[in-house]
Biotite code that builds the C-alpha atoms (Angstrom):
import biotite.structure as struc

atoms = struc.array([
    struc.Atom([109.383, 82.901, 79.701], chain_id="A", res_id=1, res_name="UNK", atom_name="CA", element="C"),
    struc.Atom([109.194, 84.722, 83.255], chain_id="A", res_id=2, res_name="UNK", atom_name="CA", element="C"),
    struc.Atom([107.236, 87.986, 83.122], chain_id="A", res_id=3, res_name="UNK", atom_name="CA", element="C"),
    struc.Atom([109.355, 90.885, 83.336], chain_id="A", res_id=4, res_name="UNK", atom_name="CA", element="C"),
    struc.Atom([109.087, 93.315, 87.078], chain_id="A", res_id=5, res_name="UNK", atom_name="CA", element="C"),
    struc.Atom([106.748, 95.271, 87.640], chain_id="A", res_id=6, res_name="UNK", atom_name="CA", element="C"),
    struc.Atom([108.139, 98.807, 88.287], chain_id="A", res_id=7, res_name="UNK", atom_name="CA", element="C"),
    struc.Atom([107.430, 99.826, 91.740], chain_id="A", res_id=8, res_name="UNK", atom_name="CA", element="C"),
    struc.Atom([105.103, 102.799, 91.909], chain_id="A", res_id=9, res_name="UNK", atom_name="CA", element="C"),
    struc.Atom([106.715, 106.139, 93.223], chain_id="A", res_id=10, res_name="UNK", atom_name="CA", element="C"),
    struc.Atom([105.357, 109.505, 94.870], chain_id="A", res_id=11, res_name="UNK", atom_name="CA", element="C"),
    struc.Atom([106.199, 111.031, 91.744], chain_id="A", res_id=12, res_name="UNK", atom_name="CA", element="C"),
    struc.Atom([103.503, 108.641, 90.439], chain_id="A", res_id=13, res_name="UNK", atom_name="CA", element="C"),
    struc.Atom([101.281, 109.508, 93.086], chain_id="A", res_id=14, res_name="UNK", atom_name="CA", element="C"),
    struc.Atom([101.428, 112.965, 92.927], chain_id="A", res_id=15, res_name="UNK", atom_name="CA", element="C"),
    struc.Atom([100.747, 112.739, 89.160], chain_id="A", res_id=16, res_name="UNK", atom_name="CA", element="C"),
    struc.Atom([97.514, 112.022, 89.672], chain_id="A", res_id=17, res_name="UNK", atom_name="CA", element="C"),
    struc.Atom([93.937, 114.101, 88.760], chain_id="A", res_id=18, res_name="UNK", atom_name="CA", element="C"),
    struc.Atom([93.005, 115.833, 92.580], chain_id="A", res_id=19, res_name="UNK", atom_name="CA", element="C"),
    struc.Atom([89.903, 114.081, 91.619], chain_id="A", res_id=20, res_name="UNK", atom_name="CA", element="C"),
    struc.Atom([91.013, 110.842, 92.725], chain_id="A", res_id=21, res_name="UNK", atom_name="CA", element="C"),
    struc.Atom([92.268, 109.904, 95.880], chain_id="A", res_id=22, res_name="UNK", atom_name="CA", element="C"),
    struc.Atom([95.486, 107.864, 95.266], chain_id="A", res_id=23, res_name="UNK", atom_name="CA", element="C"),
    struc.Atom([97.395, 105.662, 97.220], chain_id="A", res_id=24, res_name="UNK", atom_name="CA", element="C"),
    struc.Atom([100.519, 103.121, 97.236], chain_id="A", res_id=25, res_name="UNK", atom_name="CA", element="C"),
    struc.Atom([99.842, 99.728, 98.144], chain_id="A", res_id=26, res_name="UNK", atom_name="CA", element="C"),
    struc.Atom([102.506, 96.807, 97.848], chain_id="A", res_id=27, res_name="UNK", atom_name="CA", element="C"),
    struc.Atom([104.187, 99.086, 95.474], chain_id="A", res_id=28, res_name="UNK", atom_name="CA", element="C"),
    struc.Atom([101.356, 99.265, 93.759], chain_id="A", res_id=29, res_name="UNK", atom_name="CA", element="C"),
    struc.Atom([99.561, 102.756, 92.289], chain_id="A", res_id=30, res_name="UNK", atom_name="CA", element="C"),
    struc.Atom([95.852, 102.470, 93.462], chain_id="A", res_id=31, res_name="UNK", atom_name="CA", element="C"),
    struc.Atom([93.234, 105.221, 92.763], chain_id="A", res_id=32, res_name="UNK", atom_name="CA", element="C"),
    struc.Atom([89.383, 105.514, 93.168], chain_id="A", res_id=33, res_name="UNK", atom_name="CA", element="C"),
    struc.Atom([86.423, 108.843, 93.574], chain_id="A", res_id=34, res_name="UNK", atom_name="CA", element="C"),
    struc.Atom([85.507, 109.617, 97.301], chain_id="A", res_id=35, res_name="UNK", atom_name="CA", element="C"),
    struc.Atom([81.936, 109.044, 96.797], chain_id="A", res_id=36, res_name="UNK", atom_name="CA", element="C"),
    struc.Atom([79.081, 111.539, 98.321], chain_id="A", res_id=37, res_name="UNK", atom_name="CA", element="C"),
    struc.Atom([77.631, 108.995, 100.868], chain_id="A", res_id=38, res_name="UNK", atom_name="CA", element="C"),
    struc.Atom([81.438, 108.212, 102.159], chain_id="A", res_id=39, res_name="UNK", atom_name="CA", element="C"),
    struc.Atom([81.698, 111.798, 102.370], chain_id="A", res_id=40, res_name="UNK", atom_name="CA", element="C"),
    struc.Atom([78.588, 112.057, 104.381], chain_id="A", res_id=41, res_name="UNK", atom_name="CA", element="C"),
    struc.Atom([78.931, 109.461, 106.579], chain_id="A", res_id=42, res_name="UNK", atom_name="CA", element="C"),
    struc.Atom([83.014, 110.890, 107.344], chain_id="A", res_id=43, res_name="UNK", atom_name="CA", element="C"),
    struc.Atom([81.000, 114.220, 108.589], chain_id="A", res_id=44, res_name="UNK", atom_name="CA", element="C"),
    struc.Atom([78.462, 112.145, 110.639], chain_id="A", res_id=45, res_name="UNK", atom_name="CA", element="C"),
    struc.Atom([81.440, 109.721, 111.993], chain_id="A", res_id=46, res_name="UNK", atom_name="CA", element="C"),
    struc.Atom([83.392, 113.413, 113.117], chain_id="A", res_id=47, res_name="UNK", atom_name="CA", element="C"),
    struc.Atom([80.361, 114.392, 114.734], chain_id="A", res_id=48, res_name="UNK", atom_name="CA", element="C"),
    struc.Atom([79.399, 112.171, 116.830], chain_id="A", res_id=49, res_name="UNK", atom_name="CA", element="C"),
    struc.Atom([83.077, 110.909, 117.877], chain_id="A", res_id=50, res_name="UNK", atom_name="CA", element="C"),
    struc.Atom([84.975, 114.129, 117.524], chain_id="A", res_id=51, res_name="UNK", atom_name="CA", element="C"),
    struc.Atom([83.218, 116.069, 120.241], chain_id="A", res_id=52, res_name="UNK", atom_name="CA", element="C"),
    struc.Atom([83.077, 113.473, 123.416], chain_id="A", res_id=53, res_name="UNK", atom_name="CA", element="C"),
    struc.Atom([86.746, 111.980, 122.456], chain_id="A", res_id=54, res_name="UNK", atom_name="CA", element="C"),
    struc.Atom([88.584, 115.110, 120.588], chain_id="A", res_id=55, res_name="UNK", atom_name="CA", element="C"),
    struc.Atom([87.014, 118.218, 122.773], chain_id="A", res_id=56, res_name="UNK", atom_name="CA", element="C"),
    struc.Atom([86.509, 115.826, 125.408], chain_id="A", res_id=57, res_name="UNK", atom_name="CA", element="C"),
    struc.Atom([82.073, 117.470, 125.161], chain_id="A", res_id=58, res_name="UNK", atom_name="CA", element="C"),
    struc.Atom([80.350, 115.312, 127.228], chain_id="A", res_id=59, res_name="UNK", atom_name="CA", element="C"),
    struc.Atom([83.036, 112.409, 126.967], chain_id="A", res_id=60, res_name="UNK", atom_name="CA", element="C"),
    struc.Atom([86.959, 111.485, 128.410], chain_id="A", res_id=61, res_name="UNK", atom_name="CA", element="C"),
    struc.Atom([89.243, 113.247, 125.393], chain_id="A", res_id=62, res_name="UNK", atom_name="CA", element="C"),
    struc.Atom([92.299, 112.842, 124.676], chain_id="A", res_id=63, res_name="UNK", atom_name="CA", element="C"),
    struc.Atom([92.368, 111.883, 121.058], chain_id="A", res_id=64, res_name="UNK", atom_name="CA", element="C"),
    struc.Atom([93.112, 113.553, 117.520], chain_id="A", res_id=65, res_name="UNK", atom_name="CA", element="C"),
    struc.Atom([91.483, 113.477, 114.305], chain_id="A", res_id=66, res_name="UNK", atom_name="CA", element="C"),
    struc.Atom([92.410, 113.598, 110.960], chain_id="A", res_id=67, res_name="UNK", atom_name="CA", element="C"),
    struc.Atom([89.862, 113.307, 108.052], chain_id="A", res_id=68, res_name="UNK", atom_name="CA", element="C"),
    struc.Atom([91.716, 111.462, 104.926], chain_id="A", res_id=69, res_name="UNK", atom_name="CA", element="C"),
    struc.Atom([95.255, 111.717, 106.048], chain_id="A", res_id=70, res_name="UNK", atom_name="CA", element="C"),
    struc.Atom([97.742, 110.849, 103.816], chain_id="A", res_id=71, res_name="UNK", atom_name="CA", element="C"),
    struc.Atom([99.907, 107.865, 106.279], chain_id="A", res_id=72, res_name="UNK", atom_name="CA", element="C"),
    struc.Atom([103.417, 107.306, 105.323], chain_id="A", res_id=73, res_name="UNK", atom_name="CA", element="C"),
    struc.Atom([103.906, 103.823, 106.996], chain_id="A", res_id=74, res_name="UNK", atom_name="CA", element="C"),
    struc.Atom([107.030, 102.526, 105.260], chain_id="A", res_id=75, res_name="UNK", atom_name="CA", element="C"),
    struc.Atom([106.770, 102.448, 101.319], chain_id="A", res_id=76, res_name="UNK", atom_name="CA", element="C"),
    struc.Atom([103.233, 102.615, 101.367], chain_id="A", res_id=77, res_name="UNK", atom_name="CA", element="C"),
    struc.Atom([101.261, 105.316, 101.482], chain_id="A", res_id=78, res_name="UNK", atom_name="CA", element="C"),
    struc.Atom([97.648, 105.207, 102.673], chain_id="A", res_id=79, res_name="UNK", atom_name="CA", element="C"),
    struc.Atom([94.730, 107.308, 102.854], chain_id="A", res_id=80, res_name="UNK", atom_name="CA", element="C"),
    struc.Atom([91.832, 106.162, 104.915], chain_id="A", res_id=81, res_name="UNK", atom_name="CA", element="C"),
    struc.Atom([88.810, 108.288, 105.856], chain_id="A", res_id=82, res_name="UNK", atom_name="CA", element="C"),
    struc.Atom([89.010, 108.919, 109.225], chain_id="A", res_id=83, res_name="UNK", atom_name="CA", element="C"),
    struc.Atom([91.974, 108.097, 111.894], chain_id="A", res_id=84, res_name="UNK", atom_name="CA", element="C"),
    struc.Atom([92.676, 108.962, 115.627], chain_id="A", res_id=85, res_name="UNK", atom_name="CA", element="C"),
    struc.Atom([95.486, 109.847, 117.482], chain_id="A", res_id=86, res_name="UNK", atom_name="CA", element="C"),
    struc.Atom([95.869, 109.290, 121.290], chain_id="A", res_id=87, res_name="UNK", atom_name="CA", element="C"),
    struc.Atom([96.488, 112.906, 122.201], chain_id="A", res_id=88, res_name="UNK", atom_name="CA", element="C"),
    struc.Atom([99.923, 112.406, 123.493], chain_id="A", res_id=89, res_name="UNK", atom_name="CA", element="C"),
    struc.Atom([101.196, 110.431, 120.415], chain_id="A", res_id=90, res_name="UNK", atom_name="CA", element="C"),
    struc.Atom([100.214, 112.856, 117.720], chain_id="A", res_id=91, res_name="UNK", atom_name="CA", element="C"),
    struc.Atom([102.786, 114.310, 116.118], chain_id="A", res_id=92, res_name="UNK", atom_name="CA", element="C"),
    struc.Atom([102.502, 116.066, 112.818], chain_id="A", res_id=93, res_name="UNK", atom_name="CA", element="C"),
    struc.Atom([104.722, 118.578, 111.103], chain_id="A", res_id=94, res_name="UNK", atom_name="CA", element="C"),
    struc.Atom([102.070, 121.609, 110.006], chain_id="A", res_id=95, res_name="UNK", atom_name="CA", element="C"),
    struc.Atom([104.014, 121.600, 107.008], chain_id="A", res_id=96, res_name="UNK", atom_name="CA", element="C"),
    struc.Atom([103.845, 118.202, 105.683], chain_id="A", res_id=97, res_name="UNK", atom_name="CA", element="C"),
    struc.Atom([101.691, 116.420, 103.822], chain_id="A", res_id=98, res_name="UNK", atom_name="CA", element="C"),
    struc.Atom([102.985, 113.186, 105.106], chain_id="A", res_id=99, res_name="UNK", atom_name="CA", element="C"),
    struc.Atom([101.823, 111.968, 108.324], chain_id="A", res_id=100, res_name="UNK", atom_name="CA", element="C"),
    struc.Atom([104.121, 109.433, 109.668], chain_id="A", res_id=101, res_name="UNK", atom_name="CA", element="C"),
    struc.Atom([103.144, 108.389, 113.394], chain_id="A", res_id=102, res_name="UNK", atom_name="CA", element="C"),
    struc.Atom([101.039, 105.521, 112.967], chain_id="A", res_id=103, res_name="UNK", atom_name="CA", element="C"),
    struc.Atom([97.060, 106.164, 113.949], chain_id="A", res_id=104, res_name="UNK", atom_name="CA", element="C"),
    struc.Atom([95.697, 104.254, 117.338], chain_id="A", res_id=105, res_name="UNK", atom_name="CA", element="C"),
    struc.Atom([92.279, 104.000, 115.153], chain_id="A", res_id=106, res_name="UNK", atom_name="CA", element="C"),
    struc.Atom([91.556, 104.337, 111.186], chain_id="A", res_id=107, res_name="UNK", atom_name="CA", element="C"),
    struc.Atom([87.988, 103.942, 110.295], chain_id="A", res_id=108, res_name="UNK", atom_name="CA", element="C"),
    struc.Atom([88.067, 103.220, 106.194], chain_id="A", res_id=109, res_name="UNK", atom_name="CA", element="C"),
    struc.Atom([84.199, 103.769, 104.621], chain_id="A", res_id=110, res_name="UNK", atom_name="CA", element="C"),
    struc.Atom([83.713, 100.977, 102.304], chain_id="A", res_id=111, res_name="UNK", atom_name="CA", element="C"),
    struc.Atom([82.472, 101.209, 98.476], chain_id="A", res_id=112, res_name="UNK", atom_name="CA", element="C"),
    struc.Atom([82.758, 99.479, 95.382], chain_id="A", res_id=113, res_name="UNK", atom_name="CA", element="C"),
    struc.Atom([86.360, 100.346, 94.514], chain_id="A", res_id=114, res_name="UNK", atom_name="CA", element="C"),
    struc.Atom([87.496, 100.459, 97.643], chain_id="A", res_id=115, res_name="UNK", atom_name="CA", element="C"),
    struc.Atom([86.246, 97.017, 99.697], chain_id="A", res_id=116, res_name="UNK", atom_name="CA", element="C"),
    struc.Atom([88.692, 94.699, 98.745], chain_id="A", res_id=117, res_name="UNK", atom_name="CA", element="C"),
    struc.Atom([91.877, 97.257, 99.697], chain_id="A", res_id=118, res_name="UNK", atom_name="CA", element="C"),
    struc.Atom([90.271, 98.084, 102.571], chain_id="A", res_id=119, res_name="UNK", atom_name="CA", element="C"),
    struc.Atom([89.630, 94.329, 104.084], chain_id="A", res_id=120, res_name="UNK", atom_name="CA", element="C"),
    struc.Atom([92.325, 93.067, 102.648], chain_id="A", res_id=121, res_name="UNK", atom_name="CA", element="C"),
    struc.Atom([96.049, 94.732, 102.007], chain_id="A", res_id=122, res_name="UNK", atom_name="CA", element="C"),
    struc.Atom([95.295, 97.650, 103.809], chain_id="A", res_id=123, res_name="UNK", atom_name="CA", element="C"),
    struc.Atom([94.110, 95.861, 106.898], chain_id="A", res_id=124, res_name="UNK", atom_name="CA", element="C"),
    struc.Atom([97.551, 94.133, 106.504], chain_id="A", res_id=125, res_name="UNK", atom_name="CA", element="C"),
    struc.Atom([99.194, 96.867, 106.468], chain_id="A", res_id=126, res_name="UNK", atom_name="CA", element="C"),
    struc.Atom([97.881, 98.396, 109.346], chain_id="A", res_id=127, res_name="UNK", atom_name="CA", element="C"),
    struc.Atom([98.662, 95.553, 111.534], chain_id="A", res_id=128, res_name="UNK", atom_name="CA", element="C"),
    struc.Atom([102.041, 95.594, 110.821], chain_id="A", res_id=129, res_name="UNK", atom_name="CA", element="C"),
    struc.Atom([102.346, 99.218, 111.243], chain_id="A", res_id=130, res_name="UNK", atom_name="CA", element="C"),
    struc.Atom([100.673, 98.933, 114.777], chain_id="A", res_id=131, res_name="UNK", atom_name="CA", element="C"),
    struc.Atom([97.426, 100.302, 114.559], chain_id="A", res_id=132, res_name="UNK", atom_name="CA", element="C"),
    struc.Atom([95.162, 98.940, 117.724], chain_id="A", res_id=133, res_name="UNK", atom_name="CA", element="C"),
    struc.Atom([91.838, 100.112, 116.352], chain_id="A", res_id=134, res_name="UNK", atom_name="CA", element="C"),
    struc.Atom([89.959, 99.378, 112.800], chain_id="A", res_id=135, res_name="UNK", atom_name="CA", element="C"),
    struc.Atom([86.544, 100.196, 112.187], chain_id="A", res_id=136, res_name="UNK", atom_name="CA", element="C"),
    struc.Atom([85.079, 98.948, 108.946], chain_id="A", res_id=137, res_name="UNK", atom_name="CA", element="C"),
    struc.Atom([81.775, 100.735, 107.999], chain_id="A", res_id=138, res_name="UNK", atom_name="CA", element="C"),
    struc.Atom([79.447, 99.732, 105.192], chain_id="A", res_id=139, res_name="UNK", atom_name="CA", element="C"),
    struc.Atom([77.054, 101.711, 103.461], chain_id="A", res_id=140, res_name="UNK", atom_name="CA", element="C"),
    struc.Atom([75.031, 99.131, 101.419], chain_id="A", res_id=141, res_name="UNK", atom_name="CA", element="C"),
    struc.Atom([75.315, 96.468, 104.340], chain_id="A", res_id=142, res_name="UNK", atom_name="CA", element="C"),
    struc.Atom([74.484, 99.016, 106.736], chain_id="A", res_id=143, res_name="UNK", atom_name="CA", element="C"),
    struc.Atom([76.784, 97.632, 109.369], chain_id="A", res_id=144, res_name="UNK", atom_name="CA", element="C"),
    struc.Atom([80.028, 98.660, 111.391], chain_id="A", res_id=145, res_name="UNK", atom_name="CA", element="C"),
    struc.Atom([82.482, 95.753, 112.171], chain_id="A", res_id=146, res_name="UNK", atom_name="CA", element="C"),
    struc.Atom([85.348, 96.639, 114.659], chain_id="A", res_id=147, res_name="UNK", atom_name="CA", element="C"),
    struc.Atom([88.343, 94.762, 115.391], chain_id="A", res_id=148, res_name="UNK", atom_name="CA", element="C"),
    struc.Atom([91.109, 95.447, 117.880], chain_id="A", res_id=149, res_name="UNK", atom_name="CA", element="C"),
    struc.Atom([95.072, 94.023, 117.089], chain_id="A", res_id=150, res_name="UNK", atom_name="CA", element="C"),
    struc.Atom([95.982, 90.923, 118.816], chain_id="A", res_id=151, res_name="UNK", atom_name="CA", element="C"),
    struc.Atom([99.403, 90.926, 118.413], chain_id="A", res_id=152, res_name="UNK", atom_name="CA", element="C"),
    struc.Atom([99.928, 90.634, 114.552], chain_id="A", res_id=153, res_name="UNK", atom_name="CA", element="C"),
    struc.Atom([96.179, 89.662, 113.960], chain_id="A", res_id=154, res_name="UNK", atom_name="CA", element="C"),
    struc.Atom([92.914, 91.401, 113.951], chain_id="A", res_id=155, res_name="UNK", atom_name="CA", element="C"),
    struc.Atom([90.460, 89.921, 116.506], chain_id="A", res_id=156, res_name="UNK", atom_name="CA", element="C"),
    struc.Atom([86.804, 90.968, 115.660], chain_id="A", res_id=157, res_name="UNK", atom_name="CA", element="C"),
    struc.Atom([85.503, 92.789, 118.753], chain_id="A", res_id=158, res_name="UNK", atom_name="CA", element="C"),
    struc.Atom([81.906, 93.674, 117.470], chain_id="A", res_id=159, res_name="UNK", atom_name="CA", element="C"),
    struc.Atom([79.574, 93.701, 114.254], chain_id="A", res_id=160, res_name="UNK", atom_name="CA", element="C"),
    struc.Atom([76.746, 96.182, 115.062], chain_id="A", res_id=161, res_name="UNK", atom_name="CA", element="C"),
    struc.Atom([73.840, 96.835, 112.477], chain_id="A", res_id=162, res_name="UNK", atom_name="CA", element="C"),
    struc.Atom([71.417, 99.619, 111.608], chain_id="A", res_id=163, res_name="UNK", atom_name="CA", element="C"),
    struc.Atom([69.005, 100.127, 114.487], chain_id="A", res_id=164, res_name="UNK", atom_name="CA", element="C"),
    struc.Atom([71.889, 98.938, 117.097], chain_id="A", res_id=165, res_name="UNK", atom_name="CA", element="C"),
    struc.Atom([73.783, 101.054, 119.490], chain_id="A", res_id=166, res_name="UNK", atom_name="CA", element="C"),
    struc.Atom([77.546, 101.686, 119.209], chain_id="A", res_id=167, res_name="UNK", atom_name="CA", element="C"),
    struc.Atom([79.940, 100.674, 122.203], chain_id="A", res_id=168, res_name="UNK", atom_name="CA", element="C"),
    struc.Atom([82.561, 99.609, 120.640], chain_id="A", res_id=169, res_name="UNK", atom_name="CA", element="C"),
    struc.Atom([86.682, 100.120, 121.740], chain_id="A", res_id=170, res_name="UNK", atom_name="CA", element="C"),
    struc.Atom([88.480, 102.786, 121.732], chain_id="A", res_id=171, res_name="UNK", atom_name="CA", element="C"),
    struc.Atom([85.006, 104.897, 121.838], chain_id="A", res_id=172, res_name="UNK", atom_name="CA", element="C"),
    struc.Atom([83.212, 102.687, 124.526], chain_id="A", res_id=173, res_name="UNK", atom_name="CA", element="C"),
    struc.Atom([82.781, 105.281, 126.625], chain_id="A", res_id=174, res_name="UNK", atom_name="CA", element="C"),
    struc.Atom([79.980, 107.269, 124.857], chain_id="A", res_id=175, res_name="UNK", atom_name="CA", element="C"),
    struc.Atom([77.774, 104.745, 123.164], chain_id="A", res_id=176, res_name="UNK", atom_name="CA", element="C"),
    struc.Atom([75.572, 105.795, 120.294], chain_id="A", res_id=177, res_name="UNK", atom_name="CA", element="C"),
    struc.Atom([73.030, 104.905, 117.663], chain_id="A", res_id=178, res_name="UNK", atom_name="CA", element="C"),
    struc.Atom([74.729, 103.297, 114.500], chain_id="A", res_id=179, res_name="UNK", atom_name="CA", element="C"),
    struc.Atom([71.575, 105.230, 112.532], chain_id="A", res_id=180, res_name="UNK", atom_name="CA", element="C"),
    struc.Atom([73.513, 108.495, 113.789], chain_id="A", res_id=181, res_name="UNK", atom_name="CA", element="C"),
    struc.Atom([76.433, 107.471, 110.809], chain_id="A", res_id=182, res_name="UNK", atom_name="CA", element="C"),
    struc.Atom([73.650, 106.852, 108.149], chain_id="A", res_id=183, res_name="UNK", atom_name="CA", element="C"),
    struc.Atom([72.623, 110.814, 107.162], chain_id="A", res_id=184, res_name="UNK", atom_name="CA", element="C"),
    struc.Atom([69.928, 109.220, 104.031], chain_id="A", res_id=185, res_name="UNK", atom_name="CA", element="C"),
    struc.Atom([69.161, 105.650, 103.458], chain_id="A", res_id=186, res_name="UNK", atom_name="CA", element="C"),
    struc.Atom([71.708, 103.917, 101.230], chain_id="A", res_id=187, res_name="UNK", atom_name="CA", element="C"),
    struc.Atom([71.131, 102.303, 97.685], chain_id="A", res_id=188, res_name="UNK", atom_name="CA", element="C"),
    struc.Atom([70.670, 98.498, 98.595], chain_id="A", res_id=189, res_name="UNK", atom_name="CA", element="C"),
    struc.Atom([73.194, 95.795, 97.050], chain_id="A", res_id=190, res_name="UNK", atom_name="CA", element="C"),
    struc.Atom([72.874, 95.045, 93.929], chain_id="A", res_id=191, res_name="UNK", atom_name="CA", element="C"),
    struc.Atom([72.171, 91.538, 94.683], chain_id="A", res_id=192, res_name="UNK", atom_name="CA", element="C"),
    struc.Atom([69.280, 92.080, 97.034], chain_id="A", res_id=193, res_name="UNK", atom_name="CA", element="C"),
])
């Protein structure tokens, strides 16, 4: 006997749930999870060293946006990653929306627990097809950023760079800069370690 559908989630569903949680709509799925402390650090540390040089164009080129844990409209899914970037001239938000619908150039997601297998998987698939030329994966317990850059539909990996290695990675290769500078305390090590 075939199982019966699987109602799609709605924003009504969304909406429904705790502040507490982020919450987000993937496949048509209702996903949740807790923004932990050390993603929450390392989003500050991420805006600090990239927002100056690229956003207020400090000591660097300019000409991007930021947008700490925007809530992305890209067709029926709706995704909320920690940190994406605008080319200046392509952001476009309504001040009075919630939604943001203009695909990001870059979206750096902060892995965790809860959160790894979205973010590598569906979500990255999702970002491709919406156009997105930039994702930065960065790991807490690994310690490690891996960047990737869309090659037509796929993601090509451009650059893995460790704790104790220096940042030049696309879009933000002009202003290179310690990975450390993302870390603000030493992270628990994996469980498996």
């Amino acid at each position: 006997m075939a199982e019966p559908a699987r109602r799609r989630a709605t924003y009504a569903d969304l909406e429904a749930v705790p502040e507490t949680l982020v919450a987000e709509i993937i496949d048509g799925v209702l996903e949740t999870h807790r923004f932990l402390p050390v993603q929450g650090a390392m989003l500050a540390c991420l805006s600090g060293v990239i927002g100056p040089p690229f956003e207020r164009a400090k000591g660097g080129p300019g000409g991007w946006a930021f947008l700490p844990k925007p809530e992305l409209h890209l067709g029926e899914d709706v995704l909320v990653p920690e940190l994406a970037g605008w080319c200046a001239e392509r952001f476009d938000i309504d001040p009075d929306e919630v939604a943001v619908v203009t695909p990001p150039d870059w979206i750096c997601e902060i892995l965790s627990p809860s959160t790894a297998r979205l973010d590598r998987g569906a979500k990255r698939r999702i970002y491709a097809g919406a156009g997105v030329h930039y994702l930065w994966l960065l790991d807490p317990v690994a310690g490690e950023l891996e960047a990737f850059a869309l090659a037509g539909n796929q993601w090509l990996l451009l650059a893995t760079v460790q704790k104790g290695e220096t940042v030049n990675i696309a879009p933000f290769d002009a202003v290179s800069f310690p990975l450390n500078d993302l870390f603000p305390f030493d992270t628990p090590s994996s469980p498996e370690a």
